[in-house]
C-alpha positions as CSV (number, residue, x, y, z in Angstrom):
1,X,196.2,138.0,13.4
2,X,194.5,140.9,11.9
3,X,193.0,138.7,9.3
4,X,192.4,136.1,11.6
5,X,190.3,138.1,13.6
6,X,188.8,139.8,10.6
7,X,187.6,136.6,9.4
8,X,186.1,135.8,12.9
9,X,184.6,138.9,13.0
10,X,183.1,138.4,9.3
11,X,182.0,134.2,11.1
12,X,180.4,136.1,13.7
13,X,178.6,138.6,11.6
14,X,177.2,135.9,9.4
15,X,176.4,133.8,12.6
16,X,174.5,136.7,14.1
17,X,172.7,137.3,10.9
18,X,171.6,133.5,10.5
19,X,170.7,133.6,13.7
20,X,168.7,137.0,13.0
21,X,167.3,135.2,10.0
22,X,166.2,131.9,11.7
23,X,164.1,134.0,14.3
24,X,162.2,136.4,12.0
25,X,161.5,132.9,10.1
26,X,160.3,131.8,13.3
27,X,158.9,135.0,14.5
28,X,157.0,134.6,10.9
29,X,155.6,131.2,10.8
30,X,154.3,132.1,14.5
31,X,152.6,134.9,13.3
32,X,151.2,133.2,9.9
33,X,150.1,130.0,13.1
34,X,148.5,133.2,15.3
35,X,146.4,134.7,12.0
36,X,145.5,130.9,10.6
37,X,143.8,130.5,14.2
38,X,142.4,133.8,14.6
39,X,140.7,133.0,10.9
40,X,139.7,129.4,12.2
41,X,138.0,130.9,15.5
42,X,136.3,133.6,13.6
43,X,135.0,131.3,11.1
44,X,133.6,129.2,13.3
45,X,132.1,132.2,15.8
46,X,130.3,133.0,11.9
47,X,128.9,129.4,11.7
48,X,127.8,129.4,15.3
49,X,126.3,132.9,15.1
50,X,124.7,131.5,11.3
51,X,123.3,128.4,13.3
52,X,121.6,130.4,16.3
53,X,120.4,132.8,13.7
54,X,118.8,129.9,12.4
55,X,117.3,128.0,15.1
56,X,116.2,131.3,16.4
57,X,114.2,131.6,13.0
58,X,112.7,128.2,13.2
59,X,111.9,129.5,17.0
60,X,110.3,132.4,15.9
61,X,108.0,130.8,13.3
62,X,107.3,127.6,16.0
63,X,105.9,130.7,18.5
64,X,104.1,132.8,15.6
65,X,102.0,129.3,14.2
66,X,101.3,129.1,18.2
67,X,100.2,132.3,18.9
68,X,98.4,132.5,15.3
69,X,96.6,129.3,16.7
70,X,95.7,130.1,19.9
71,X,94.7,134.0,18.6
72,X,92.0,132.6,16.4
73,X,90.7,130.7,18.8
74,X,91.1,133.2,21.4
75,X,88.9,135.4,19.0
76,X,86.3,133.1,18.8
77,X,86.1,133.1,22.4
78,X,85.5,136.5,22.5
79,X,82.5,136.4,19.6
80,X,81.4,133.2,22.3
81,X,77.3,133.0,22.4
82,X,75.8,131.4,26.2
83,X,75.4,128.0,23.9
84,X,78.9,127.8,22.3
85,X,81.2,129.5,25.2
86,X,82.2,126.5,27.4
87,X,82.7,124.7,23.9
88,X,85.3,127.2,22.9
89,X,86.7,127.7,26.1
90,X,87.3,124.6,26.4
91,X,89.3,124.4,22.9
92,X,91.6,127.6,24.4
93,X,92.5,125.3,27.2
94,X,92.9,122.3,24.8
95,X,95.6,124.8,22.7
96,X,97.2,126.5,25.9
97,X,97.8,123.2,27.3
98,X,99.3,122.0,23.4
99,X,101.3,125.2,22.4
100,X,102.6,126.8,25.4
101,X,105.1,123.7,25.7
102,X,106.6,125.3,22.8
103,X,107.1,128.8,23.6
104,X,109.5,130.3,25.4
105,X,109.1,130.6,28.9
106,X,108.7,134.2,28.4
107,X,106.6,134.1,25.1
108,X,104.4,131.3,27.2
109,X,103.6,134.0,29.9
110,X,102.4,136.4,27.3
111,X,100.3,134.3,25.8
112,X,98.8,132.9,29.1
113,X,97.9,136.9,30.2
114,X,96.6,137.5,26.9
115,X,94.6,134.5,27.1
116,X,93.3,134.8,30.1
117,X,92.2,138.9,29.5
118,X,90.3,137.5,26.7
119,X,88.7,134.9,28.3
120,X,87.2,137.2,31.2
121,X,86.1,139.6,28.4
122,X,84.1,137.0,26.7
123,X,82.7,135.8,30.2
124,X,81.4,138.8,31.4
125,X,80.2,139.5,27.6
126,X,78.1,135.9,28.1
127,X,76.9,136.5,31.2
128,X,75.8,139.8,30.1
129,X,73.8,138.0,27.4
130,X,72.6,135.5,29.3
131,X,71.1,137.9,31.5
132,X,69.1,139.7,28.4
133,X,68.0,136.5,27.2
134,X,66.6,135.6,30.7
135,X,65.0,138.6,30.7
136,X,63.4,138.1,27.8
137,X,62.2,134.8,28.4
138,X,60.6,135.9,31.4
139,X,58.9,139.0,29.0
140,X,57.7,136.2,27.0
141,X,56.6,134.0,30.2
142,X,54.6,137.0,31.3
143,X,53.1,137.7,28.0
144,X,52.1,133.8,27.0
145,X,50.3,133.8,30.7
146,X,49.0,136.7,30.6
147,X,47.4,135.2,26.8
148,X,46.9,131.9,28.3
149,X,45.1,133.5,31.6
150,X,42.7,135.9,29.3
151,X,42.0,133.1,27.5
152,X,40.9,130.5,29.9
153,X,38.8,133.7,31.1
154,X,37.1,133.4,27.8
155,X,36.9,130.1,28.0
156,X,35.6,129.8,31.3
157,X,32.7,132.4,31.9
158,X,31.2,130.1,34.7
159,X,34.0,130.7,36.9
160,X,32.4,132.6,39.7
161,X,32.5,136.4,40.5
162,X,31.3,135.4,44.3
163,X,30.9,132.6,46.7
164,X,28.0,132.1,48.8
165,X,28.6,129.9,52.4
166,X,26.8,130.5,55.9
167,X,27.5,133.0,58.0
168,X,28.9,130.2,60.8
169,X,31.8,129.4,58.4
170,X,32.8,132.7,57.6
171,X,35.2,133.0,61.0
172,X,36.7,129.4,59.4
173,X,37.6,131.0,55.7
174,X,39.2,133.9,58.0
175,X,41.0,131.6,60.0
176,X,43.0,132.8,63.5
177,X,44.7,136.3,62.6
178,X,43.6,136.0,59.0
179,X,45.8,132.7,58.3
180,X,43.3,131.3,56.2
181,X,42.6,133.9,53.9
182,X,46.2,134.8,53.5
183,X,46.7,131.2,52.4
184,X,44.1,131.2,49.9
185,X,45.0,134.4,48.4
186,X,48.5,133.3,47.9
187,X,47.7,130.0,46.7
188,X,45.1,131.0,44.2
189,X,46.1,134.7,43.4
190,X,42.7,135.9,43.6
191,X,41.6,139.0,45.6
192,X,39.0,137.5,48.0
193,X,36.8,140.3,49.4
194,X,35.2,139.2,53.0
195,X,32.6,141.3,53.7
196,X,32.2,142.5,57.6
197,X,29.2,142.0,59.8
198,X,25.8,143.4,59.1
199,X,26.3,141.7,55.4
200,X,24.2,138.4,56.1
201,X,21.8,137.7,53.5
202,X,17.9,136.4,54.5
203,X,18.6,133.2,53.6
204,X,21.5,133.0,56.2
205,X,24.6,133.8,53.7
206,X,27.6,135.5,53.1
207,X,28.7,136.4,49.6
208,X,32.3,136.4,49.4
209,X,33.7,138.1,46.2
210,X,36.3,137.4,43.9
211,X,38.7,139.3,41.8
212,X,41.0,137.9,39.5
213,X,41.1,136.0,36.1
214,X,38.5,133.0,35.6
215,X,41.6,130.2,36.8
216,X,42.5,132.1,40.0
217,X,38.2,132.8,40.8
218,X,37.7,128.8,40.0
219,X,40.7,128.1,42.4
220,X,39.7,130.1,44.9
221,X,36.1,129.2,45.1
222,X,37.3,125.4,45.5
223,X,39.6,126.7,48.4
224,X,36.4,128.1,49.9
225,X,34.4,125.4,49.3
226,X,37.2,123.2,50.7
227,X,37.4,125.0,53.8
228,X,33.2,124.9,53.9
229,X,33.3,120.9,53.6
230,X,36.3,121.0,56.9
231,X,39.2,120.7,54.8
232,X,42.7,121.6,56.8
233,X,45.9,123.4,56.4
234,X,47.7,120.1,54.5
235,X,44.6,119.9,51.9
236,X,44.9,123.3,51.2
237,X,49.0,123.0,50.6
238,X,48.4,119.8,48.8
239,X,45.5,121.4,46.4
240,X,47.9,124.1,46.0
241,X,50.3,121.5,44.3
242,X,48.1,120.7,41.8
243,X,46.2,117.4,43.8
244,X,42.5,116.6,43.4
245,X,41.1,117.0,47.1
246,X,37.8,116.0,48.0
247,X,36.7,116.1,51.4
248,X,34.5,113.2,53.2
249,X,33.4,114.6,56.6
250,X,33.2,111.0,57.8
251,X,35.0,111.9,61.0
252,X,34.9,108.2,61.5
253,X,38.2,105.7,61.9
254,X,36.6,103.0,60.5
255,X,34.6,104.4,57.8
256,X,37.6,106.2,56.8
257,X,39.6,102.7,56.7
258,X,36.6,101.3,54.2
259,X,37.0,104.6,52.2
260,X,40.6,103.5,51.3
261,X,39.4,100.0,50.6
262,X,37.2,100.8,48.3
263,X,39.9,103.6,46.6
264,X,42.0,101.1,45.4
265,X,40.1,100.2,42.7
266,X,39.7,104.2,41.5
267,X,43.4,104.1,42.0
268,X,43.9,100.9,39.3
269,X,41.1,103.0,37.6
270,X,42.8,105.9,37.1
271,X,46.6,105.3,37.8
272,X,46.5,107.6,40.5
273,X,47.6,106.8,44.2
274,X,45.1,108.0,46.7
275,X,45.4,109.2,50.7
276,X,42.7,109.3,52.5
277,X,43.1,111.6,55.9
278,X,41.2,112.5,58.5
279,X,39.1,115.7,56.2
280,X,39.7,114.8,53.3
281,X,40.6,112.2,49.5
282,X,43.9,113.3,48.0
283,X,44.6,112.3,44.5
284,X,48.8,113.3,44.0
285,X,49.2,113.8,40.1
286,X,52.4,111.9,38.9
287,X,54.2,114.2,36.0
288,X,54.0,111.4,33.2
289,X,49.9,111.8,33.8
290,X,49.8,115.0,32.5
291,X,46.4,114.4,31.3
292,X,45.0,115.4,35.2
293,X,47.0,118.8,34.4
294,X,44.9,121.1,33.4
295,X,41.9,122.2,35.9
296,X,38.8,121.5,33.7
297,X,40.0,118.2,32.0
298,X,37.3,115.9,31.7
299,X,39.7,112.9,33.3
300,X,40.1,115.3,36.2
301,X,36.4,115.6,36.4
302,X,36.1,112.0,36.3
303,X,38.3,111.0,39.4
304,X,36.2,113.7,41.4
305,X,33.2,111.7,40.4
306,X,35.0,108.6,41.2
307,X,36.0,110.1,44.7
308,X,32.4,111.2,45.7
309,X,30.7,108.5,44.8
310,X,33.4,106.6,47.0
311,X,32.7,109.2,49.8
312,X,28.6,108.7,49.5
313,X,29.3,104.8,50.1
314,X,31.3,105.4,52.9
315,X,28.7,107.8,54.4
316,X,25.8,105.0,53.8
317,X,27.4,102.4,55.3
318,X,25.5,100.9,58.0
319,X,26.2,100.0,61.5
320,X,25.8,97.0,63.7
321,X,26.9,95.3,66.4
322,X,26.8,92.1,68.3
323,X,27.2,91.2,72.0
324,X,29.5,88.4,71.2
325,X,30.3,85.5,74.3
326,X,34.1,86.3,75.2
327,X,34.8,82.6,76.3
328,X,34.4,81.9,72.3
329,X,37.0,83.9,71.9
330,X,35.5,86.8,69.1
331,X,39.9,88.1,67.9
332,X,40.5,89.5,64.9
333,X,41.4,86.6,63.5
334,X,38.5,84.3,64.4
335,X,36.1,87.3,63.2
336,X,38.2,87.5,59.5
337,X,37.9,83.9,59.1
338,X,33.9,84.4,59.5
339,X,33.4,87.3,57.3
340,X,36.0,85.9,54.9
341,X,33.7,86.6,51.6
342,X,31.2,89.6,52.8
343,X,35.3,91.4,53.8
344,X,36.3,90.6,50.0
345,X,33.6,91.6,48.2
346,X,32.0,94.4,50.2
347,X,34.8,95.2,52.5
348,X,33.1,94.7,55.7
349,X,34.9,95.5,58.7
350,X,34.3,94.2,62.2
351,X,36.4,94.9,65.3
352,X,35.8,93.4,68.7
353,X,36.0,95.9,72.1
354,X,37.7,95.0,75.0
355,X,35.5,92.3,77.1
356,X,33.5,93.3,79.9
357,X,31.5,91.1,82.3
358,X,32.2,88.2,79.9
359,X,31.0,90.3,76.7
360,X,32.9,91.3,74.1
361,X,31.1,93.7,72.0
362,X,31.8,93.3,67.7
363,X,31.0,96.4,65.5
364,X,30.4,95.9,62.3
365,X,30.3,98.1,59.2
366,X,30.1,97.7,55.7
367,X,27.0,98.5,52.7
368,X,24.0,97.9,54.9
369,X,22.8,94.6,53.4
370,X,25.9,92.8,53.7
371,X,26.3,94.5,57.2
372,X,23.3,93.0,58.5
373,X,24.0,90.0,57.0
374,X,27.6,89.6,58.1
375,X,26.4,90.7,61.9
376,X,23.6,87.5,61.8
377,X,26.6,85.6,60.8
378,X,28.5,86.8,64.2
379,X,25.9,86.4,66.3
380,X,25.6,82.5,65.7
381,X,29.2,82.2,65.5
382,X,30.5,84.0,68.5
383,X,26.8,84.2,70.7
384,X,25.4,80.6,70.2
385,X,28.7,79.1,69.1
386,X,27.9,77.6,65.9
387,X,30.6,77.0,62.7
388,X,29.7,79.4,60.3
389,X,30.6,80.2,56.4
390,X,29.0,82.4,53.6
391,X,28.1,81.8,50.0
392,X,27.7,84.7,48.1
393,X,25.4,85.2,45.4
394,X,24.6,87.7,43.0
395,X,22.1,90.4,44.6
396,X,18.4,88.4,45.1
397,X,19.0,85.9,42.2
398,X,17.8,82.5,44.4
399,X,14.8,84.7,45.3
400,X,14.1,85.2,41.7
401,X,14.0,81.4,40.7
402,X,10.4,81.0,39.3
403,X,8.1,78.6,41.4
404,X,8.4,75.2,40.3
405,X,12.2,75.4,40.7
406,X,11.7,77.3,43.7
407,X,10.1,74.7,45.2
408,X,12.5,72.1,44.1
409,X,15.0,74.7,45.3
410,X,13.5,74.9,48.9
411,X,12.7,70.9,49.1
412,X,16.7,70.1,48.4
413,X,17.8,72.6,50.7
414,X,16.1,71.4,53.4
415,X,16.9,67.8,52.8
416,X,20.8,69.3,52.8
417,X,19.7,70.9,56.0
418,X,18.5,67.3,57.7
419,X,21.4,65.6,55.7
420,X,24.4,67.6,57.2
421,X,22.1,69.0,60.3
422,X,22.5,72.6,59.5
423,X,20.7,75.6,59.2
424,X,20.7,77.6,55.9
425,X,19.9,81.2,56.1
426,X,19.4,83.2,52.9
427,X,19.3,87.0,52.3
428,X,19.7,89.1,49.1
429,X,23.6,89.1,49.0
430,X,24.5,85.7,50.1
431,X,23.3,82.2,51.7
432,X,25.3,81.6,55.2
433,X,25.2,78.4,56.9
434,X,25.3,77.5,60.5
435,X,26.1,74.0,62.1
436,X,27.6,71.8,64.8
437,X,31.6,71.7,63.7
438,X,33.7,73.7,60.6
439,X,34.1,70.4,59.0
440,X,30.3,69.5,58.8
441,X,29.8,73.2,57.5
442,X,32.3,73.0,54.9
443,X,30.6,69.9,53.6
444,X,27.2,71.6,53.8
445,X,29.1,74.9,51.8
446,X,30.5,72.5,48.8
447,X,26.9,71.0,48.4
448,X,25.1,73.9,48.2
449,X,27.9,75.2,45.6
450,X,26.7,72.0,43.5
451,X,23.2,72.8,43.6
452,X,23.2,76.3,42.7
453,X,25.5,75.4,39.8
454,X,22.4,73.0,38.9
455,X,19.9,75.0,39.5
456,X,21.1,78.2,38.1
457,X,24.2,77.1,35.5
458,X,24.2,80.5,34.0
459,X,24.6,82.4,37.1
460,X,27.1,80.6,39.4
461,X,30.7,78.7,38.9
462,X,32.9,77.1,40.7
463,X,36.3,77.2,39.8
464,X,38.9,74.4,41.1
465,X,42.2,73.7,40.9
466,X,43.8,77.3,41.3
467,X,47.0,78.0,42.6
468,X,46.6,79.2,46.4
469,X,49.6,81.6,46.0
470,X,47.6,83.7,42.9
471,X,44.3,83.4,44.7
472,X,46.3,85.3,47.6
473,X,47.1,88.2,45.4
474,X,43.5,88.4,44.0
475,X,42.7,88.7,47.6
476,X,44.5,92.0,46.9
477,X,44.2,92.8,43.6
478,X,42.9,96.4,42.6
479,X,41.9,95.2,39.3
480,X,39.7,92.2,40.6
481,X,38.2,94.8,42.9
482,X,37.8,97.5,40.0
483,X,35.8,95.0,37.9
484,X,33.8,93.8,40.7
485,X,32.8,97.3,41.2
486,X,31.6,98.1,37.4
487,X,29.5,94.7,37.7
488,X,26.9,95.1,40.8
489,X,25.7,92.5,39.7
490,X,28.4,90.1,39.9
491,X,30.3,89.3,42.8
492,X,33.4,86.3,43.6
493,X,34.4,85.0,47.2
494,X,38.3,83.2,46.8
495,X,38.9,80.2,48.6
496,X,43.0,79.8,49.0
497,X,42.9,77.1,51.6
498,X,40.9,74.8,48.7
499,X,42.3,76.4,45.9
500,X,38.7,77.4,44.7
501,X,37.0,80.6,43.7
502,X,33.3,80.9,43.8
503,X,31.9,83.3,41.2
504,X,28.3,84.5,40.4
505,X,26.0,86.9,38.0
506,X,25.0,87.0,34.4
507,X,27.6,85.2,32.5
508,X,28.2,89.2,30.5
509,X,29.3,90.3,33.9
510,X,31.0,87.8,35.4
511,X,33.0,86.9,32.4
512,X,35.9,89.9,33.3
513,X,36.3,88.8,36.9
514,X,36.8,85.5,35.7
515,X,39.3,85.9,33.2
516,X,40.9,87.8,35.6
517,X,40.6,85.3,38.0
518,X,42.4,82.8,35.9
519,X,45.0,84.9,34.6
520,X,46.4,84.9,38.4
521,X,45.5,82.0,39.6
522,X,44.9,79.2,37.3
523,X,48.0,76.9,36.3
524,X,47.6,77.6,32.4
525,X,47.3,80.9,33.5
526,X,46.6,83.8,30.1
527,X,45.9,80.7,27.8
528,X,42.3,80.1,30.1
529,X,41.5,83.8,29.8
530,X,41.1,83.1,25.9
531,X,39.0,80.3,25.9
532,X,36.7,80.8,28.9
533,X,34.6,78.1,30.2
534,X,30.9,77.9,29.2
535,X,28.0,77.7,31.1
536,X,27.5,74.1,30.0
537,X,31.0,73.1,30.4
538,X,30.8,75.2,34.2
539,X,27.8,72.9,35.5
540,X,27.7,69.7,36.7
541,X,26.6,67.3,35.2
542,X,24.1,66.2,37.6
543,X,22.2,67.3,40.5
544,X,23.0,67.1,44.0
């Protein structure tokens, strides 16, 4: 039993010590699992840790090539001139907008502040410059006008030191309150010295003197002058622009309205529109003409001339009138139709007055000749009631025929007198015809066409055939009327109804109105103006 239990004890000892061997085997191979895993997690913590070192390298250079990019240019900015600073403010913006994607959002905020500090330092460093440079283009302003001014005073030595005008007008240069003279001094820039009473010359005058360089003297003489010849507030602003003013002193609607008339053709002239008001002409220069922009230019000089001369017609014109019947109903339209070719060529007006007691007075006015004539042509129209109509011709040229043909001359028109039972009147600017009935007149107007074509070839022409629609524009036309006025000597009446122009003068002067003429109203139109019909070719071929 002993043994027995020996042996047991022995089969328990070596069961407890397999036992003890199996778990530190276990115990072992857990711990050798437990170390593998710890190696495993810490190797792969080192490649994690190795790959965020790495992209945070590539960050780190991504952010530097940014913010080397955007640096530069930010340096640029802040080495900007006023001509280059929007350029390469605008290429900052360009790379902000392009890098800061790729920044961190902390990096990007950095880089927007820094930015924007430099951005405000290189635009209060332009506008700092831009100041000094506009300072010293207005030095150099100053200094070229003050060159420019001392030498238009060399220049111009005839620019006056004083102004004489008549004592009544002085109280007008003054103006209410001193208005006037305020004006002028700031318009002109001249110091103008108005002498007080006591300082009347003998011969009635006041001198008024001038200080300032010879532009601002010249200016504000013509001011003076302007306000002498009744020129208002608006010519004064409008000379003050730069305009040519030239006063008229018609103070006369109608005179006024045949001063515009006869403008147009120193408009065409000159490619300048004209306004004529109440005082005074105003020529507005148009910037492309800057040929009218400087004060003593001869063109300037010449649309004065132009202006005056217009203003002396104007003031010759004579006046007529004629107590017209108002049961023959003397409208506007009745009295155009009769003056048809004395309003185109001389630019009579007439205008009939309210009726009274069964008269309806007509005023006429136009160059005195033609008025006269154009008011005989009234009275038989709208007094005795006869059909009227006008042929012009050039000034006295029938009355020059010599005697033979004279004769001839007077002997056929009185045979067209019986013939058509008319009466033919004739005067130095036309021939006007009076009978029973427009139709009988018309026929009496075509034959005596014929026989001054026949009887004087080189001075008269008919031209048939025209296009009603271009002899309507002629009708307008300031080019017609510009060449009309450069050959007194000439003169056309258009016929639009008959689709006939009636032209007269020397063939040298009447050769532009009638290329003209058929450039706008014949059917071959430009391709007449170069081959021009002759005298010969003009005539006809026989006599009346």
């Amino acid at each position: 039993q002993q043994l027995l239990q020996l042996q047991q004890q022995r089969q328990q000892q070596q069961q407890q010590r397999a036992q003890q061997q199996q778990r530190e085997l276990e115990e072992k191979a857990k711990l050798e699992a437990e170390r593998k895993k710890a190696r495993e997690e810490m190797m792969q913590k080192q490649r994690e840790a190795a790959l965020a070192k790495q992209k945070a390298e590539e960050l780190r250079r991504r952010q530097l090539a940014a913010l080397g990019a955007t640096r530069s240019a930010i340096q640029k900015v802040r080495l900007a001139t006023p001509e280059n600073f929007e350029e390469l403010k605008k290429e900052v913006d360009d790379l902000l907008t392009a890098e800061l994607a790729k920044l961190s959002p902390e990096a990007a905020n950095v880089l927007f502040e820094e930015a924007e500090k430099h951005l405000d330092f290189a635009r209060q460093r332009v506008e700092k410059m831009q100041a000094a440079k506009e300072i010293r283009e207005k030095r150099l302003q100053e200094v070229e006008r003050r060159k420019k001014a001392a030498a238009e005073d060399a220049a111009d030595p005839t620019a006056p030191p004083k102004v004489d005008v008549p004592a009544a007008v002085v109280g007008a240069i003054i103006g209410k309150s001193g208005a006037t003279l305020k004006r002028i001094v700031s318009m002109t820039g001249c110091n103008v010295d108005v002498p007080q009473r006591g300082w009347v010359t003998s011969d009635g005058t006041v001198a008024i003197r001038l200080q300032g360089v010879a532009k601002q003297r010249r200016l504000a003489a013509e001011a003076i002058h302007l306000v002498v010849d009744g020129a208002d507030e608006t010519d004064l602003n409008v000379r003050a622009k730069g305009a040519i003013v030239v006063p008229h002193r018609l103070k006369h609607p109608g005179r006024e309205e045949w001063l515009a008339w006869r403008l147009k053709a120193v408009e065409f002239k000159f490619g300048l529109p004209a306004t004529v008001t109440k005082t005074a002409v105003h020529f507005v220069l148009k910037e492309e003409l800057s040929v009218f922009s400087d004060e003593l230019s001869g063109e300037r000089a010449a649309v004065r001339a132009a202006a005056e001369e217009a203003v002396a017609q104007a003031q010759a014109l004579g006046e007529e009138f004629v107590d017209a019947k108002a049961d023959l109903d003397p409208s506007e339209a009745r009295i155009a139709e009769a003056l048809g070719p004395f309003a185109q060529q001389f630019g009579v007006l007439a205008r009939a007055l309210p009726a009274e007691d069964g008269v309806a007075r007509c005023l006429i006015l136009g160059p005195p000749d033609a008025a006269r004539d154009a008011a005989a042509l009234l009275w038989s129209r709208f007094v005795q009631g006869r059909s009227v109509a006008a042929v012009l011709q050039s000034p006295g040229r029938v009355q020059m025929l010599g005697e033979l043909a004279a004769k001839q001359f007077d002997s056929d028109l009185r045979e067209l007198e019986e013939e058509h039972e008319v009466q033919v009147t004739q005067s130095d600017t036309s021939l006007w015809l009076a009978g029973r009935t427009d139709e009988i007149v018309s026929q009496a107007r075509w034959t005596l066409y014929e026989m001054l074509q026949f009887y004087m070839s080189e001075d008269f022409l008919l031209l048939e055939g025209l296009q009603s629609s271009g002899l309507e524009k002629l009708i307008k036309d300031p080019e017609l009327r510009a060449l009309a006025l450069k050959a007194p000597d000439a003169a056309v009446a258009l016929h639009p109804a008959e689709g006939a122009a009636w032209m007269c003068g020397p063939p040298a002067s009447r050769g532009p109105l009638e290329r003209r003429v058929r450039a706008l109203a014949h059917p071959d139109g430009v391709k007449s103006m170069d081959a021009p019909v002759s005298a010969s070719e003009a005539a006809p071929q026989k006599g009346p």
